[in-house]
N, C-alpha and C positions, 0 to 999 in steps of 0.2 A: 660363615664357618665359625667366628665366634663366637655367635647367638647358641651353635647347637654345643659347641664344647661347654659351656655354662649351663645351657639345657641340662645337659648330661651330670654333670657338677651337681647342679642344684638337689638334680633327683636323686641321685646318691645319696645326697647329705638329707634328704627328706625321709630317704630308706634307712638311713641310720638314727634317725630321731624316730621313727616308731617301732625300729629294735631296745630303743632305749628307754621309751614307755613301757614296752613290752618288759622289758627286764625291770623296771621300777614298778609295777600293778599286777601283773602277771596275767594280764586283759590277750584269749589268745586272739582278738580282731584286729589289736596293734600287729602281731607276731606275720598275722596271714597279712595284714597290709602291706608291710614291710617287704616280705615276699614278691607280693604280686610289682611294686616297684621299682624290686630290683632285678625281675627278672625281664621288667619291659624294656627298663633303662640299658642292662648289658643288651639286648636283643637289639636296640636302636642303635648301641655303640658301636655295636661288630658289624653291623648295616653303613655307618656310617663311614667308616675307618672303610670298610671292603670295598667303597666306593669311592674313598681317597685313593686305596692303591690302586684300583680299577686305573682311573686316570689317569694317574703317572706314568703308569704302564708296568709288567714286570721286567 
């Protein structure tokens, strides 16, 4: 469970660092990178969480 909370972390912060090329070059391949990472990364979060609370139960 750890592994994927810092997973999750990591890509965020990977998402933020090619928003912030993007904002420093004006390159739009950083812009669309950025994108495509952040929308993997919420997709696997909300995957991930919804399968935490699956188990606990509601």
């Amino acid at each position: 469970m750890l592994l994927f909370r810092w997973a999750i972390l990591l890509l965020l912060l990977a998402a933020a660092v090619c928003f912030a090329f993007y904002a420093g070059t004006a390159r739009p391949h950083y812009k669309r990178w950025g994108w495509v990472i952040l929308k993997w990364t919420l997709l696997a979060a909300f995957g991930f969480f919804a399968v935490l609370i699956a188990e606990r139960g509601f």
